[in-house]
C-alpha positions in Angstrom: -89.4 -39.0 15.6 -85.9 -38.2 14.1 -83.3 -36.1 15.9 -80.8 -36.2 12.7 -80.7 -32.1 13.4 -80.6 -30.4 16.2 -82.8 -27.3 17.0 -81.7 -25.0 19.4 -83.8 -23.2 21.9 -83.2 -19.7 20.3 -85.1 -20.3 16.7 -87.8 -21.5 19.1 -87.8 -18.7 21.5 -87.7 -16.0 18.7 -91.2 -17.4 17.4 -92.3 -16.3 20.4 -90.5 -13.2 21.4 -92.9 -10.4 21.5 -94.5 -12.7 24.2 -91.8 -13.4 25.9 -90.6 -10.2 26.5 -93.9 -9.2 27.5 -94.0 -11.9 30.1 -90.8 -11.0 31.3 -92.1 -7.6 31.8 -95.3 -8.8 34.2 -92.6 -11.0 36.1 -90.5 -8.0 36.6 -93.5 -5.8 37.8 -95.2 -8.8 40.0 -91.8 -8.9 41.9 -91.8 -5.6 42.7 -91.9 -4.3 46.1 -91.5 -1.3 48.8 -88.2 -3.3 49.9 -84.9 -2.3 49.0 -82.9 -4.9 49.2 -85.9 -7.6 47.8 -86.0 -5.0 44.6 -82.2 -5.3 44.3 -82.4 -9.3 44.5 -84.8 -10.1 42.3 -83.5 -7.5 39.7 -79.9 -9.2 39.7 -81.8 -13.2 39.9 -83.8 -12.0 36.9 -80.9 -10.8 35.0 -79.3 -14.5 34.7 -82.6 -15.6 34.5 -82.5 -19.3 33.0 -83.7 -20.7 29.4 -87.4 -20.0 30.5 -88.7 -23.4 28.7 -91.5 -23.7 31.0 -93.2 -20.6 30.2 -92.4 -21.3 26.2 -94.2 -24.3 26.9 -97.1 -22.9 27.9 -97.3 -20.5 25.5 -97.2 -22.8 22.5 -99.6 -24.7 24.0 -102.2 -22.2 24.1 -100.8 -21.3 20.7 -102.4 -24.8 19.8 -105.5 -23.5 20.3 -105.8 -19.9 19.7 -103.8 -17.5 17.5 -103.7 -14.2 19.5 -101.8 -14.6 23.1 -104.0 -12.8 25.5 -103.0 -10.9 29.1 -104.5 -14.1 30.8 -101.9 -16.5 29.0 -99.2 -14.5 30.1 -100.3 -14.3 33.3 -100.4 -18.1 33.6 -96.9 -18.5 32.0 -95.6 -15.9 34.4 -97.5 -18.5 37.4 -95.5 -21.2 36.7 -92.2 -19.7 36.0 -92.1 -18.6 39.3 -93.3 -21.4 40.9 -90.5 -22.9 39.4 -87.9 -20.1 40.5 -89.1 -20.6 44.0 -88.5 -24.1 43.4 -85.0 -24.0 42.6 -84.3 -21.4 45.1 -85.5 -23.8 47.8 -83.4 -26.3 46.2 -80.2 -24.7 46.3 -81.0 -23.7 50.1 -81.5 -27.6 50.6 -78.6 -28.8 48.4 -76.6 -26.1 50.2 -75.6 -25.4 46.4 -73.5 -22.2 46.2 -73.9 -21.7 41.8 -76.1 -22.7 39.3 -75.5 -22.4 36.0 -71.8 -21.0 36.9 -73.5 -18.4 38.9 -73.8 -17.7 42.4 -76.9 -18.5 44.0 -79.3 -16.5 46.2 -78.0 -18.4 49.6 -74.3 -18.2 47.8 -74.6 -14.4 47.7 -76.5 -13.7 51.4 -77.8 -16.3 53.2 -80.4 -19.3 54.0 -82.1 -16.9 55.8 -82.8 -14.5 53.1 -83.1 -17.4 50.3 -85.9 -19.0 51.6 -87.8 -15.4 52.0 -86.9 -14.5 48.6 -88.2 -18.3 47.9 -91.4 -17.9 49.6 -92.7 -14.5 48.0 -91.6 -16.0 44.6 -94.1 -18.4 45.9 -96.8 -15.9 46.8 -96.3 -14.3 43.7 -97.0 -17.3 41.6 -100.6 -17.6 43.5 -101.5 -14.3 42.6 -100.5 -14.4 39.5 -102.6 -17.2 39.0 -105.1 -15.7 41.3 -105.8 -12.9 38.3 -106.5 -15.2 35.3 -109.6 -15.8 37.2 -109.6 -19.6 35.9 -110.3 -22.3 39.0 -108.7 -24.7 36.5 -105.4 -22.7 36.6 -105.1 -22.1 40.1 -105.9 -25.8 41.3 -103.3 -26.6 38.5 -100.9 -24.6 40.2 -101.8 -25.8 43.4 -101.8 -29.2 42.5 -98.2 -29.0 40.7 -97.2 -27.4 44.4 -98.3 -30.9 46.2 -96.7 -32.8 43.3 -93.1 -30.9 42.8 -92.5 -31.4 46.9 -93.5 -34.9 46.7 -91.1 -35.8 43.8 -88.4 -34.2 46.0 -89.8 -36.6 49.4 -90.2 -39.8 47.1 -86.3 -39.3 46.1 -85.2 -38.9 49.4 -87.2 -41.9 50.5 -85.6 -44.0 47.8 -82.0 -43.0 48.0 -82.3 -43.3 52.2 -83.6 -47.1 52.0 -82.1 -48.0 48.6 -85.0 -48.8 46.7 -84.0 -49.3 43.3 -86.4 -50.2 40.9 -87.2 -48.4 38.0 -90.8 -48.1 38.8 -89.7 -45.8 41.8 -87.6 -43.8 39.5 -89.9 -42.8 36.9 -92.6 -42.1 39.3 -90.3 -39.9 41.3 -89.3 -38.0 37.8 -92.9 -37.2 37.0 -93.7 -35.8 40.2 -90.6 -34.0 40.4 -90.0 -33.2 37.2 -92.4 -34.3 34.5 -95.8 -32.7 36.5 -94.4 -29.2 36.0 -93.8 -29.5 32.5 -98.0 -31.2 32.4 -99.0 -28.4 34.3 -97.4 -25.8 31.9 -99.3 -27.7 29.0 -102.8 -27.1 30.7 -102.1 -24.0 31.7 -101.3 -22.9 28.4 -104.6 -24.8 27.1 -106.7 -23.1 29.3 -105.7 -20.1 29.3 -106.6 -20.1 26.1 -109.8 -21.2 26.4 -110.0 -24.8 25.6 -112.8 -26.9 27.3 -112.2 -29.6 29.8 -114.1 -31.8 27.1 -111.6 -31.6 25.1 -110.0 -35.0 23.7 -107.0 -32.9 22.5 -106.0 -31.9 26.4 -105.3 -35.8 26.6 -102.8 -36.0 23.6 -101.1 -32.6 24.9 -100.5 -33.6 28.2 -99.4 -37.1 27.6 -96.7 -35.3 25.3 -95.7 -33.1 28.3 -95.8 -35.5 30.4 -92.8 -37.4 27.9 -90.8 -33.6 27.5 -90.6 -33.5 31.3 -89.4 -36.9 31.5 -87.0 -37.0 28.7 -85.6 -33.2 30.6 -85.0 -35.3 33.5 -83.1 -38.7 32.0 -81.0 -35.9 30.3 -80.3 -34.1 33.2 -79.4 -37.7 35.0 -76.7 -38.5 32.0 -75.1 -35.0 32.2 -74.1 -36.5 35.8 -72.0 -39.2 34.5 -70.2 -37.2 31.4 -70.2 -33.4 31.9 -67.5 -31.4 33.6 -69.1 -28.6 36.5 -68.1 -25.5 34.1 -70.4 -26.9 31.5 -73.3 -27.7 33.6 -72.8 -25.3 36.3 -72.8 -27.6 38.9 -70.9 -31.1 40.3 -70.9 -34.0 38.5 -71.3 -37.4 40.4 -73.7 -35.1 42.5 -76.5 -37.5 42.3 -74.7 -40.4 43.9 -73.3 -38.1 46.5 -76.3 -37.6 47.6 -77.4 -41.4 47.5 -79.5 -41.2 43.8 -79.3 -44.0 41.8 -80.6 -42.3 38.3 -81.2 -44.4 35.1 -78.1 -45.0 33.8 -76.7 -47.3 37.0 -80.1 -48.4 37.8 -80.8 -49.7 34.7 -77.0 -51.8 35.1 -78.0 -53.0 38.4 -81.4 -54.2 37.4 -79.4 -56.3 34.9 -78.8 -60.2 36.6 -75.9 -60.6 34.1 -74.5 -57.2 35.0 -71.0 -58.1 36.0 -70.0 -58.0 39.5 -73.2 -56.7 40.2 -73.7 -57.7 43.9 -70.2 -55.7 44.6 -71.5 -52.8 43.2 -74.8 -53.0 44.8 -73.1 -53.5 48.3 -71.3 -49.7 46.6 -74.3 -47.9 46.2 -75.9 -49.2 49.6 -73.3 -47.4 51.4 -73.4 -44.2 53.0 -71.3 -41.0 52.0 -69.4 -42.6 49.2 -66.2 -41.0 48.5 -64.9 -39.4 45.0 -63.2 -42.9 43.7 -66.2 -44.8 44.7 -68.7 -42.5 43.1 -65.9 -42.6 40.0 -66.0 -46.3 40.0 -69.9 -46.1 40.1 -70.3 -43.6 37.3 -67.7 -45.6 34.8 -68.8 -48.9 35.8 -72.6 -47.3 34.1 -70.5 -46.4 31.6 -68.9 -49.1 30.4 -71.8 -51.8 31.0 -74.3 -49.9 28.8 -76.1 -47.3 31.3 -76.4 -44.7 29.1 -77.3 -46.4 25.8 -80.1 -47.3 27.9 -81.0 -44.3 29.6 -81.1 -42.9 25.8 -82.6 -45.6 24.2 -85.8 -45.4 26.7 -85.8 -41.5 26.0 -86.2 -42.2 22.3 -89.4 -44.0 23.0 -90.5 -42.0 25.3 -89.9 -39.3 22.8 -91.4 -41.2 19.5 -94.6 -41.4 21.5 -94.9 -37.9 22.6 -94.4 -36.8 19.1 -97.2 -39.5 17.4 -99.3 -38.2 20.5 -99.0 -34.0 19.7 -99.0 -35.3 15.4 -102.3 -37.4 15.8 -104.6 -35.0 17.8 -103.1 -31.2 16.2 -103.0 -29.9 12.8 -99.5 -28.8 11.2 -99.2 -25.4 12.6 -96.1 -23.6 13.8 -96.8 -24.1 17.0 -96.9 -27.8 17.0 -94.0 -27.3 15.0 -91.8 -25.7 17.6 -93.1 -28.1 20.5 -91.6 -30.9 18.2 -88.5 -28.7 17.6 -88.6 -28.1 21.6 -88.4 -32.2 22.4 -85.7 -32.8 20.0 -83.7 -29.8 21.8 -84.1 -31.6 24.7 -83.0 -34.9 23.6 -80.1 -33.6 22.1 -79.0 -30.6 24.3 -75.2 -30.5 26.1 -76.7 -28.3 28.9 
């Protein structure tokens, strides 16, 4: 796959739009309720609502498989975008995170309190959202991306509390954390549409979400070691505040000729590193290769999603746009 241009999200979206604003319509009317201050919430979270890859995920999908996007593939993409709200909601409760993308968050603006309600019926509203497609297959996908989303979050805890680095653990934290949902949106899309669990393509689809979400993820881990907090909307050097040792060091540390290596092992095993020891960590990556790596391993990771999607689909626009979708990703600043 080449990445010599870079498509941006809009050109992609815009294929889509008529759907899009139809979904965001059915999101709008799901969240309504009989309560004030909820209606006045979700109508100001909705209005900085985020890039909404997820749901243009699954809709292209089922575009893979059927022309005409139906009430039922909506209602699926609408599923999984709130899942994924209440996701990040729960995160910035967790994180203690006051802004996201350079705007306040729901526990920023009120409280915990109120965030992980708000949370929890964006939660209830995925399920019966799901609930109305009528599909087992979607729901237990939904269900099942529940399970896996929390236990991406546990794993990562787990490994930055005992120090386990290996780069094993870290890509199997990344697919449950962040790879699964991206999956999920793939068969959602797929069956919403009416494709057939027989189906040899379902393999080739998810095995090329499966490389989006992880490539979304090892981005994500890089902006940590470049990007300034107004252009990501939130700290850098966050991840080894917190104890996470992403791709970038990992892969240095791995590395028995890595130079004073056991000195910057002893580093990372500490406990609440300060801002010069998380700045010595982060160039120290930096200058010993980290991130070629960490972009070298997306590249593959990318080049096989791609032959995966090429192989099993015909030329259509919407395997067009998934393709323009994972170059985005490689390539995006934020």
């Amino acid at each position: 796959m080449t990445t010599s241009t870079l498509p941006t999200l809009e050109p992609i979206a815009r294929t889509i739009a008529p759907e899009l604003r139809e979904l965001n319509n059915r999101i709008l009317l799901a969240l309504s309720s009989s309560n004030d201050m909820m209606n006045g919430i979700v109508e100001e979270y909705l209005q900085r609502k985020g890039k909404q890859i997820r749901p243009i995920v699954v809709i292209l999908s089922a575009r893979l498989f059927v022309e005409s996007i139906t009430p039922k593939i909506i209602s699926a993409a609408a599923s999984v975008e709130m899942l994924h709200n209440a996701s990040l909601i729960h995160d910035d409760v967790v994180d203690e995170s006051k802004m996201r993308r350079n705007q306040p968050t729901i526990n920023g603006i009120w409280d915990n309190h109120i965030a992980v309600l708000v949370g929890d019926f964006f939660t209830s509203t995925s399920l019966q959202l799901a609930s109305e497609t009528s599909d087992i297959r979607i729901i237990n996908t939904l269900a099942s991306l529940g399970r896996r989303l929390a236990m991406g979050e546990l794993n990562q805890i787990y490994n930055a509390r005992y120090h386990r680095l290996s780069e094993q653990a870290y890509f199997n934290t990344i697919d449950n954390k962040t790879a699964s949902l991206f999956v999920a949106c793939s068969e959602m899309g797929a069956f919403a549409a009416g494709a057939d669990n027989s189906d040899k393509r379902l393999d080739a689809l998810r095995l090329f979400a499966k490389n989006l979400g992880l490539c979304f993820q090892i981005t994500d881990d890089i902006f940590d070691y470049y990007l300034r907090e107004t252009e990501i909307g939130k700290p850098t050097g966050n991840d080894l505040r917190e104890g996470k040792v992403t791709l970038p060091l990992l892969s240095v540390l791995l590395r028995d000729d890595a130079p004073n290596r056991d000195m910057m092992l002893a580093l990372v095993a500490k406990d609440g590193l300060n801002a010069d020891e998380i700045n010595r960590l982060t160039q120290y990556a930096i200058a010993n290769g980290g991130i070629e790596y960490a972009r070298t391993k997306m590249q593959q990771l990318a080049d096989e999603a791609a032959a995966a999607l090429c192989a099993a689909f015909a030329d259509t626009p919407a395997r067009s746009a998934l393709l323009d979708l994972l170059a985005h990703i490689l390539r995006r600043s934020k």
